[in-house]
VOGU-3710 file (C-alpha; in Angstrom, 3 decimals, decimal comma):
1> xxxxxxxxxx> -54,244/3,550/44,080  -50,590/2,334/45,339  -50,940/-0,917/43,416  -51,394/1,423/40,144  -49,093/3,251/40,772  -46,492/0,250/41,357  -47,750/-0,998/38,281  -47,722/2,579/35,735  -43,877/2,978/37,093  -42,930/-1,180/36,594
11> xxxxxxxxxx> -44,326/-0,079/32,886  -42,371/2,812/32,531  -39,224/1,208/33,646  -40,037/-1,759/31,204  -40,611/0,616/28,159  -37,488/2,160/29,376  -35,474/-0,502/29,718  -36,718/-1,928/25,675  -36,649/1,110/24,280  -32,627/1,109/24,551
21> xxxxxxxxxx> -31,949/-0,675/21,087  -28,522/1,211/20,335  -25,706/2,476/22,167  -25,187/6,236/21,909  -21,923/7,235/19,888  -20,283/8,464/22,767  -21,108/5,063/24,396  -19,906/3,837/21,420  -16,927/5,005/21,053  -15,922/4,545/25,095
31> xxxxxxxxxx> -16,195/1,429/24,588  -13,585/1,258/21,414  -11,512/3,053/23,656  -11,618/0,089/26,195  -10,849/-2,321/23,481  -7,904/-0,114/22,179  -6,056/0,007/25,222  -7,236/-3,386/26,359  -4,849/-4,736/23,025  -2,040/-1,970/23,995
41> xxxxxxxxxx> -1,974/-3,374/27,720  -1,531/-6,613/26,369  1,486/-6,062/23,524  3,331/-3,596/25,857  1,766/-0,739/23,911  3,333/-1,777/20,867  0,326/-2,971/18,922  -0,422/-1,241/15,410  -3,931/-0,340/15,485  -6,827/1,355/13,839
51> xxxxxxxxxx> -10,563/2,594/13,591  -12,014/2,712/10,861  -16,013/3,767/11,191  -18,864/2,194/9,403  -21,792/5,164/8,991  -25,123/4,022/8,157  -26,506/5,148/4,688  -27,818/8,975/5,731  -31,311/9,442/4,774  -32,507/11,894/2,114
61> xxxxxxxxxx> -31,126/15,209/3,770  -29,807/13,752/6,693  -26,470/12,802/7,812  -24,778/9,557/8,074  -24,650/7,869/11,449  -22,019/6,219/12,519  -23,247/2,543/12,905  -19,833/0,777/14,168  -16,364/0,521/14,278  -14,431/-1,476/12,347
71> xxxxxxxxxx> -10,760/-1,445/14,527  -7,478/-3,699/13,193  -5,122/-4,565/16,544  -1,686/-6,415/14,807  -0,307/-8,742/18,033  2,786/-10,804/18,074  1,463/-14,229/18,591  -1,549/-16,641/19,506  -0,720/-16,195/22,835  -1,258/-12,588/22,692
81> xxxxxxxxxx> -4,304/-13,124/21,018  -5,986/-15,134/23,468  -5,299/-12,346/26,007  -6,910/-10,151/24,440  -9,841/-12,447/23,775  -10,479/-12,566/27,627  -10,452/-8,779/27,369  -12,709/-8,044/25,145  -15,122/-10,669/26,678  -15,041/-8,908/29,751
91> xxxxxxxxxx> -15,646/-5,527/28,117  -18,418/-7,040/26,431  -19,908/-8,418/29,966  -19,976/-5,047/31,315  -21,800/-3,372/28,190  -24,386/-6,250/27,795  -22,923/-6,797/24,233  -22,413/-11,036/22,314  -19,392/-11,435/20,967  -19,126/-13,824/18,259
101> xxxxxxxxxx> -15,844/-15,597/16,938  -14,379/-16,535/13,373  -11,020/-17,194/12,548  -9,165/-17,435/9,093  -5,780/-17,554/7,378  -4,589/-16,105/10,921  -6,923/-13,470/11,268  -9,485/-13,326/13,894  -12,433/-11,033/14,245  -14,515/-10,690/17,012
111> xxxxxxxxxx> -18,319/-9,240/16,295  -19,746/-7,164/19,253  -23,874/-6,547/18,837  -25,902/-4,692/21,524  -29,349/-6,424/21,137  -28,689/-7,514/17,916  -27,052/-4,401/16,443  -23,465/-4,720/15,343  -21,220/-2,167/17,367  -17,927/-3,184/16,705
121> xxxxxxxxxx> -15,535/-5,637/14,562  -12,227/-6,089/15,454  -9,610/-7,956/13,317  -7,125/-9,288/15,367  -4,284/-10,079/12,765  -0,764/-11,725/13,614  1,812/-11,338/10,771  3,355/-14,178/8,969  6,842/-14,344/9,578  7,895/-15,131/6,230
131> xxxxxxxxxx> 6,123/-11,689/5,007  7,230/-10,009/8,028  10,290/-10,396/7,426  10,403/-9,698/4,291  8,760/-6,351/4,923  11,599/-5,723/7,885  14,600/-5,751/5,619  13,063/-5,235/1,895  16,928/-3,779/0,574  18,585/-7,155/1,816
141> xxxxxxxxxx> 16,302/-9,082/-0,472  16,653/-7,225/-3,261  20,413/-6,095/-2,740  21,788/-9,030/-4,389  21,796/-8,383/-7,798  22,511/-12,085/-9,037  19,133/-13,500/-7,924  16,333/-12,892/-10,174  13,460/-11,248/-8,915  9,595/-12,705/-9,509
151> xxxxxxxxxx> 6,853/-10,276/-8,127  3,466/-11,802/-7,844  0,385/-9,755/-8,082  -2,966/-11,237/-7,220  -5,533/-8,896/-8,672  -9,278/-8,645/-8,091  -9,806/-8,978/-4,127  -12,970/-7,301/-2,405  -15,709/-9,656/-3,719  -14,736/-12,629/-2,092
161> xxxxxxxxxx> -13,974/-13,678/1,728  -12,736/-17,355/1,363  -10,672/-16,732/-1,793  -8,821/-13,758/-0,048  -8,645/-15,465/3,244  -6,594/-18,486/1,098  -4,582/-15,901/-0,706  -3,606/-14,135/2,299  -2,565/-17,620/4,120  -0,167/-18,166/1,192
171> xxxxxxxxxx> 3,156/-18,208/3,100  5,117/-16,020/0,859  5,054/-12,164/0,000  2,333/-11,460/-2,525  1,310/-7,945/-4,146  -2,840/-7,803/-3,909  -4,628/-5,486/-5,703  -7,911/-4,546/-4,324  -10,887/-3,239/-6,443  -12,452/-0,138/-4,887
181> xxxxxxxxxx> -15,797/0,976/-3,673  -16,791/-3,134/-2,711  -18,161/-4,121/0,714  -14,366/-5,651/1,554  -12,388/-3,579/-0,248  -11,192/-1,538/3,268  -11,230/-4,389/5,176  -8,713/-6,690/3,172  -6,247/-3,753/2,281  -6,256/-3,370/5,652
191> xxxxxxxxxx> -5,457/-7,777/6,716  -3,099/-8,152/4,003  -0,985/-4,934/5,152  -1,032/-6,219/8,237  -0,286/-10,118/7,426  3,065/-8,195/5,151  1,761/-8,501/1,955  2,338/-5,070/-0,068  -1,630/-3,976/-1,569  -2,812/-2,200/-4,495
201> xxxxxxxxxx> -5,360/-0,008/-6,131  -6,745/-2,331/-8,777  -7,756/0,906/-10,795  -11,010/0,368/-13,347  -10,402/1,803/-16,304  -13,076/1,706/-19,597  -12,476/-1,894/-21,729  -13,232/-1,752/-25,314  -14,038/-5,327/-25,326  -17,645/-6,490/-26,384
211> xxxxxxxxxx> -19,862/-7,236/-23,863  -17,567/-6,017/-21,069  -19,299/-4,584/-18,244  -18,141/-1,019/-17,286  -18,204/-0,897/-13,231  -20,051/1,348/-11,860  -17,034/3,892/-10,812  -13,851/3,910/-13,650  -11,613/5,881/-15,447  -13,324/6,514/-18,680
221> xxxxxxxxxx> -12,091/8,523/-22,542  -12,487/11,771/-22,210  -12,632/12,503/-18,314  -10,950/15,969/-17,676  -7,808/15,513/-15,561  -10,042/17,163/-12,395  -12,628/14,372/-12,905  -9,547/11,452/-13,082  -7,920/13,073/-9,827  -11,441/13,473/-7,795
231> xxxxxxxxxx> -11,914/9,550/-8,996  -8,666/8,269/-7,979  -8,763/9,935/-4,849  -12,246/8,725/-4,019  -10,875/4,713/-4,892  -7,817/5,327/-2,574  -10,172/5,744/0,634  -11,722/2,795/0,446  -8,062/0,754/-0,506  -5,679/2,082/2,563
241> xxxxxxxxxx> -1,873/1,718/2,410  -2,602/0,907/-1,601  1,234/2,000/-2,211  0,852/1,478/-6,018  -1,653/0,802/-9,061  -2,316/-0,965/-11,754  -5,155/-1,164/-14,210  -8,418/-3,490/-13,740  -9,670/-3,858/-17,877  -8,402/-0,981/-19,509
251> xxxxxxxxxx> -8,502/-1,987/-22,800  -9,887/1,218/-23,888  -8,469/3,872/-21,450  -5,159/2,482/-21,073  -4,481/3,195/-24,962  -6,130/6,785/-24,891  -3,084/9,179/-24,237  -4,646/11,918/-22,985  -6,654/9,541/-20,306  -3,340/8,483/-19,336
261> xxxxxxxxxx> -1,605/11,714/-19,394  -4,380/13,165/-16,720  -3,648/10,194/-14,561  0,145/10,522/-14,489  0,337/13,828/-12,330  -2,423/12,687/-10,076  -0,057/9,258/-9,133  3,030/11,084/-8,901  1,295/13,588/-6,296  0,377/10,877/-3,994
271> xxxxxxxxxx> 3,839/8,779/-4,227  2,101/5,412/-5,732  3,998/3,609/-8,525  1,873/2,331/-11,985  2,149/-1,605/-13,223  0,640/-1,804/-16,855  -1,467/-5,149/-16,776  -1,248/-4,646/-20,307  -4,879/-5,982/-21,257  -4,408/-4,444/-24,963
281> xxxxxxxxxx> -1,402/-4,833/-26,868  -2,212/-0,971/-27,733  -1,499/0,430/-24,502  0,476/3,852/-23,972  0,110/3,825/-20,157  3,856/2,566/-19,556  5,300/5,099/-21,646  2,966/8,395/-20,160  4,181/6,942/-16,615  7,968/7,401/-17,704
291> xxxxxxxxxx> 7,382/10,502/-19,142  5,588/12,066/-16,112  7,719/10,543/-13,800  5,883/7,749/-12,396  7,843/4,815/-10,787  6,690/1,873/-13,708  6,355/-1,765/-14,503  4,484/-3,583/-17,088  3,483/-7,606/-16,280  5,041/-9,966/-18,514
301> xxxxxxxxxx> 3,337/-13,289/-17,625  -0,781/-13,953/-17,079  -0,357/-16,815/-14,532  -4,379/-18,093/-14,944  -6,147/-17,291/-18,242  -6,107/-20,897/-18,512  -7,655/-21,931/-14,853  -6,066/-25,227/-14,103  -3,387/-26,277/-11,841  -1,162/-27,383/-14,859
311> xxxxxxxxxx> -1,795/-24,456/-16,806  -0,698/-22,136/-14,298  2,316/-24,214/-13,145  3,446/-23,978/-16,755  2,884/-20,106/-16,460  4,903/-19,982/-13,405  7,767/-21,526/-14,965  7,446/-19,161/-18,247  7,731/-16,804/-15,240  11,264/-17,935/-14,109
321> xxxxxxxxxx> 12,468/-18,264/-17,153  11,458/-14,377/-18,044  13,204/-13,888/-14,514  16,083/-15,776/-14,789  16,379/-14,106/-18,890  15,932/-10,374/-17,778  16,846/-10,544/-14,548  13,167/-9,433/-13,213  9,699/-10,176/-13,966  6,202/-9,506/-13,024
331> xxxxxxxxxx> 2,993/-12,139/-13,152  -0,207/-11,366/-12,479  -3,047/-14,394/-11,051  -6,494/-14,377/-10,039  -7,400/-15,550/-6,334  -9,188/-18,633/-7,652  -8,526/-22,270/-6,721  -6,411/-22,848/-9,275  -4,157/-20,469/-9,196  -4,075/-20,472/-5,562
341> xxxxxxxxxx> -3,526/-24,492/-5,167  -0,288/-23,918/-8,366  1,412/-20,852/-6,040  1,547/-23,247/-2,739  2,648/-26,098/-4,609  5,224/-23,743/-7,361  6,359/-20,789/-5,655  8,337/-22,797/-2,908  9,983/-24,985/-6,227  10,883/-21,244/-7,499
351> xxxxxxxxxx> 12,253/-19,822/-4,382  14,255/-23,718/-3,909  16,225/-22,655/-7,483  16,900/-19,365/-6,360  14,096/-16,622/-7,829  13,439/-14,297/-4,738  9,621/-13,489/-4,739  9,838/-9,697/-4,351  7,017/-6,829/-3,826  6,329/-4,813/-7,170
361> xxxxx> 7,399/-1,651/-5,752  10,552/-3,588/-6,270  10,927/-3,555/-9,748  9,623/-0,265/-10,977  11,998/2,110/-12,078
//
């Protein structure tokens, strides 16, 4: 009878012990705390950081769960960073979690599981110091009024890792502009703030082109200007620190002026300036922007819509030129290759003859 007894409670603790697949949220979350002031210990307590929470999809009426936390720690230097990498191991020692490595374009992110289940990702980013300081003293760089000013915007990141990990290890101050609603879209706003680059709401809007495909989420003809507002807002959480926008397609809505006269009031509410990509040679979206207000732009120059090297070195020079002519331009690339192998190799040639590269916010007016 004693041996089953032994054996019914060895069976219990067993199920017990397996049965633990997932941490708790409160177990959860005292362990982000760890990991927070783990990185503040380290940097003095100056460290940027933040949580942002992943919730699993809630089932038909449920509610979601949170699933992990996503948290961004900024640190001065590798140094730093390798601290804090002897941290978090520990942490994950006593919490039975793996911790797995990957580093890119100087951003590394550590993946904590608990038997397999993510908990936690932490991006530990260190800022490039060209971009940083750049972003420390924006009016010295743009004070002198007899350098012309090139602002490069890379549009279309959230699909793809390695292309925005190369754009972001560019070594020069870049505008991004990050679609919405995509599995990275959060995540990159968030690295590229935090690496100095200024970022973007690359805003859908309806194309009139045949065979375009409409995404899923856009500004579309004939949205009331509640519908446009409840939209935008809804892009903006998934893009943080987007401090301005500019239009993804829009061949359609951006030449529709009451489309663009609902979107006016709803930028001009949250502070975020409007570049015209000007995909249609029809657009009115410049001109509703002035009129309501809006701090605006309008590209000049398409660095890539031919994708090779030479192509886009050409473009870059048509670039200058507008620059050195007006006193000001904006381009606009695509984080391909191409485009990304002609910046490295151009922009420093620019910068060498004097064009400052500048952040769009820059040159609205």
């Amino acid at each position: 009878m004693r041996i089953f007894a032994a054996c019914a409670a060895f069976v219990l603790l067993f199920l017990a012990g397996c049965g633990k697949n997932n941490l708790t949220k409160s177990e959860l979350r005292a362990i982000t705390g760890e990991i927070v002031a783990a990185a503040q210990k380290i940097n003095g307590h100056k460290s940027e950081i933040s949580i942002r929470p992943e919730l699993q999809p809630a089932k038909r009426g449920g509610s979601s769960a949170l699933a992990a936390d996503n948290i961004y720690i900024s640190l001065d230097d590798a140094s730093q960073t390798a601290a804090f990498a002897q941290a978090l191991n520990a942490i994950a020692r006593k919490h039975d979690l793996s911790v797995t490595e990957t580093a890119s374009s100087g951003v590394i992110r550590f993946d904590c599981a608990f038997h397999g289940a993510r908990t936690h990702t932490v991006h530990v980013v260190t800022p490039l110091a060209a971009r940083a300081a750049h972003s420390a003293a924006p009016a010295r760089q743009s004070g002198n009024a007899g350098n012309p000013r090139l602002a490069i915007i890379i549009d279309d990141l959230g699909y793809d890792r390695p292309a925005a990990d190369a754009v972001l290890a560019l070594g020069f101050p870049l505008t991004v502009s990050v679609l919405p609603h995509l599995p990275l879209s959060s995540e990159l706003a968030e690295e590229a703030r935090r690496r100095g680059d200024q970022v973007m709401l690359h805003l859908p809007m309806e194309s009139e082109a045949d065979g375009a495909k409409p995404e899923d989420i856009e500004l579309r003809v004939g949205m009331s200007a509640a519908q446009v507002d409840a939209t935008l807002a809804g892009m903006l959480e998934t893009v943080p620190y987007a401090a301005g926008v500019n239009n993804h397609q829009g061949s359609r809505a951006t030449a529709d002026p009451a489309l663009m006269q609902a979107l006016m009031p709803a930028l001009r509410q949250r502070g975020l300036f409007f570049v015209d990509s000007r995909t249609d040679a029809k657009t009115v979206a410049y001109d509703m922007a002035e009129r309501a207000g809006v701090p605006a732009a309008s590209r000049k120059v398409f660095l890539d819509d031919t994708p090779s090297r030479e192509a886009i070195l050409k473009q870059l020079n048509l670039a200058e030129r507008d620059a050195q002519r007006d006193g000001f331009t904006i381009a606009i690339g695509h984080p391909r290759p191409a485009t990304i192998a002609a910046l490295a190799e151009g922009v420093p040639q620019l910068e060498a003859r004097g064009v400052h590269l500048v952040f769009a916010s820059e040159l609205v007016h």
